[in-house]
C-alpha positions, 0 to 999 in steps of 0.5 A: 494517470496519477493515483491518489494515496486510497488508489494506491493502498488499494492496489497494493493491499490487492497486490499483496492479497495475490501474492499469499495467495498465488504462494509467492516468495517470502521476499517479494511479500515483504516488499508489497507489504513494506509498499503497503506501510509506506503509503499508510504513512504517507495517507496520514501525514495528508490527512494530520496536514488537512485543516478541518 
């Protein structure tokens, strides 16, 4: 299944949600987190590209 960029925000952000919650390593936060800022990224660069 193919995920759009709100689809992937979503799960990362909830993945992210889980992993302060569950106490993970400081690492492992870091790199949802990093996934997190690379989708956001992504989401705008389609949206300034959209002709409205």
């Amino acid at each position: 299944m193919n995920m759009n960029i709100k689809d992937k925000i979503e799960t990362a952000r909830k993945a992210l949600h889980n992993a302060l919650k569950g106490k993970d390593n400081e690492e492992k936060v870091l790199e949802i987190s990093r996934e997190i800022d690379k989708y956001i990224i992504e989401y705008y660069k389609e949206d300034k590209s959209k002709k409205y």
